[in-house]
C-alpha positions in Angstrom: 175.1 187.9 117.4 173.4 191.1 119.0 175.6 193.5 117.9 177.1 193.9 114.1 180.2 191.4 112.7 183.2 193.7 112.8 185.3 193.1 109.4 188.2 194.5 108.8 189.4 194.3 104.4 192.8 193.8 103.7 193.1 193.8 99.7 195.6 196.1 97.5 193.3 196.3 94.7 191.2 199.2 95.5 188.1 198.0 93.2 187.6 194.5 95.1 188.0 196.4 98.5 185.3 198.7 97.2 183.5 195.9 96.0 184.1 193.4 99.7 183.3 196.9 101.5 179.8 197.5 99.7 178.8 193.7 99.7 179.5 193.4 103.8 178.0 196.6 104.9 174.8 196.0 103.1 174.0 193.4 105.6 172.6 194.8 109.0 174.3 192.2 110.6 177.9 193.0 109.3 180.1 196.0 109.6 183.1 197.6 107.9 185.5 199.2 110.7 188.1 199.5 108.8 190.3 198.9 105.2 194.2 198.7 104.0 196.3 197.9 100.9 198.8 195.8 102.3 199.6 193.3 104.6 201.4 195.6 107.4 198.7 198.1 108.0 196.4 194.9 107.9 198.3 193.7 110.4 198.2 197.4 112.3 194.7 197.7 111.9 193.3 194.8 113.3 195.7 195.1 116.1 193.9 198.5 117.1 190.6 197.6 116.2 190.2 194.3 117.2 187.6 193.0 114.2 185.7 189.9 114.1 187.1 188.7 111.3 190.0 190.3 109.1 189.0 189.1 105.4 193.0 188.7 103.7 193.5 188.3 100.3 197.5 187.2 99.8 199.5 188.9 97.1 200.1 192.4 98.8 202.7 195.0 99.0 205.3 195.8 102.0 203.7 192.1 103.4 201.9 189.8 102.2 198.9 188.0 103.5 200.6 185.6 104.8 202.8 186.7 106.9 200.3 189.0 108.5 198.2 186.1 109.0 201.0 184.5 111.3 201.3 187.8 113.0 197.5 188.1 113.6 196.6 184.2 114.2 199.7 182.1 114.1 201.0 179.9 116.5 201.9 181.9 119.9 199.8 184.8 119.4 198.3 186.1 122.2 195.3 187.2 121.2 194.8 185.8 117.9 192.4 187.2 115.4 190.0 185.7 113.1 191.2 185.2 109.3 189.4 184.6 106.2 191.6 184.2 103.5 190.5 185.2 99.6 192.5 183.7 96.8 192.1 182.6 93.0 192.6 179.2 91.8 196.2 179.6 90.7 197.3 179.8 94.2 196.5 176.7 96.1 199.6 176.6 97.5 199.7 180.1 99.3 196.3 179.2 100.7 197.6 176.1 102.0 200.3 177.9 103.6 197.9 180.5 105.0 196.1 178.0 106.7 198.9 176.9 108.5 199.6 180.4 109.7 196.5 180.3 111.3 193.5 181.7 108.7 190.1 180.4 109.9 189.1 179.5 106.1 189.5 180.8 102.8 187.3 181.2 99.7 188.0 182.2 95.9 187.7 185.7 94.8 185.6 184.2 92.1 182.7 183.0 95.3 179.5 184.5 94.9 178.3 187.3 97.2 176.4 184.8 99.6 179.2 182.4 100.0 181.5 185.6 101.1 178.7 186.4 103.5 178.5 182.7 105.0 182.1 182.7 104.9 182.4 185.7 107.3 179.4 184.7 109.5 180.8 181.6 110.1 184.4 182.8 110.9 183.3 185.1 113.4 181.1 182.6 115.0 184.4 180.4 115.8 184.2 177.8 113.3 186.1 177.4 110.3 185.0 177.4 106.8 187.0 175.1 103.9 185.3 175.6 100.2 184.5 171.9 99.5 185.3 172.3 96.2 188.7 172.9 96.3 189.8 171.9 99.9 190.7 168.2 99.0 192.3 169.6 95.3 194.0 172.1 97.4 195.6 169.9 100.2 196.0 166.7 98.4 198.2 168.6 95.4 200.7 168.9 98.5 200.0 165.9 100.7 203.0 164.0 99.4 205.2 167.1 100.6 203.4 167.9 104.4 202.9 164.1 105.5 205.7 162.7 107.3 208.7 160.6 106.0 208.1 158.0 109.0 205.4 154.8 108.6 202.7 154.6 110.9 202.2 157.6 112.7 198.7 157.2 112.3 199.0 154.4 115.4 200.0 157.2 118.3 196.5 159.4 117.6 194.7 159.1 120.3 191.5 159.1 118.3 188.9 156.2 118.5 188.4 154.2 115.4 184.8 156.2 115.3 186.9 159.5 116.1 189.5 158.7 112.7 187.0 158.0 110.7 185.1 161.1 111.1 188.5 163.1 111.0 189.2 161.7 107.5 185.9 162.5 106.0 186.5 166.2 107.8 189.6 166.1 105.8 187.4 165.3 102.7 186.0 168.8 102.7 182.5 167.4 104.1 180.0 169.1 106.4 178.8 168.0 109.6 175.7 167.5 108.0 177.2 165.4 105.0 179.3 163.0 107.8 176.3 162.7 109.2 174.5 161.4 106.1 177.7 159.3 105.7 177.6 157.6 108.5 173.7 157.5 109.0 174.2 159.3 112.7 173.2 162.4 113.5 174.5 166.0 113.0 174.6 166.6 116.5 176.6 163.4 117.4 179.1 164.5 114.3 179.6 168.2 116.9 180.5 165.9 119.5 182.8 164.2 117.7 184.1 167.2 115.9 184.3 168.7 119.1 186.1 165.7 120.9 188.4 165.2 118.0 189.6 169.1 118.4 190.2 168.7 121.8 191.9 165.7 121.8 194.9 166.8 119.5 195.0 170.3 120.6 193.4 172.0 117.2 192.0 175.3 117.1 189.3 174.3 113.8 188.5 172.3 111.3 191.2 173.6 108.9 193.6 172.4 111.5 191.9 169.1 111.5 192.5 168.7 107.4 196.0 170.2 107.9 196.6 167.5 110.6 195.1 164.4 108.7 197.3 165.2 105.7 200.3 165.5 107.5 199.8 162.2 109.5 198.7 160.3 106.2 195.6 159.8 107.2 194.2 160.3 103.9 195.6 159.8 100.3 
């Protein structure tokens, strides 16, 4: 991207702002327009400046992350924007939730500085970004709950047998690059069926994808 990554950080504890804050704008290719403390002046401030990404953690006074996530990327926004949602292991099911409210990704407070970075990068670039090592933990703990009480819906997908199997093993938490290796094709035949597979069932992302394959029992 020419121009600098425009992050807003919404986070009530000032210290891990502070820390977000110094991490992002020592990159020359990222840029901090703007902070908060809770989930309403989150949702206030990306509305006036318009950031790339808006990196939400989820606890937060007056509203919490997410709720402003809906309001800034849910369903019938208008302009959605970009979320990346931070969150500690103990709450796998607010970060499911978040996803369904529209976040782009999350990652765990606990993610190194680099990750954070990628994290962001690839948000704003229009992908989405599920932490492989918790994505399957974190949707499967609540697969039984999100799939649907009828038998076979997997029949009216209108996915080829190709198409499902690479929307399963998106599900999985892999990487192009890992399907690929799975299924001894290559990474740019995985975009086009990532790509085809988005378009076919109306999905935004990948995170939609996983949120999709769990709640049409496509995987256990």
């Amino acid at each position: 991207m020419s121009t600098p990554v425009r992050v807003v950080i919404c986070d009530d504890q000032v210290l891990i702002r502070t820390g977000l804050a110094t991490i992002i704008d020592a990159q020359p290719d990222l840029e901090v327009v703007g902070e908060c403390g809770d989930g309403q002046a989150g949702v206030d401030l990306a509305r006036e400046l318009r950031p790339d990404v808006v990196v939400m953690d989820i606890r937060m006074p007056v509203l919490d992350g997410l709720e402003a996530t809906r309001l800034l990327a849910g369903a019938g926004v208008e302009h959605p924007v970009k979320v990346l949602v931070v969150t500690t292991f103990n709450l796998d099911e607010y970060v499911y939730e978040a996803l369904r409210a529209g976040a782009s990704g999350f990652l765990l407070k606990d993610a190194p500085p680099d990750r954070l970075l990628h994290g962001i990068r690839t948000v704003a670039m229009g992908a989405a970004l599920l932490d492989p090592d918790v994505t399957r933990r974190l949707v499967g703990r609540y697969a039984a709950r999100i799939r649907p009480a009828e038998a076979g819906a997997a029949r009216d997908i209108p996915l080829t047998p190709r198409e499902m199997e690479v929307l399963r093993l998106i599900a999985d938490g892999l990487s192009n690059s890992e399907i690929a290796a799975s299924l001894v094709i290559s990474p740019e035949t995985v975009k086009t069926f990532v790509s085809r597979i988005l378009t076919k069932l109306n999905l935004r992302d990948r995170v939609q994808a996983v949120v999709f394959a769990y709640r049409h029992g496509l995987v256990t």
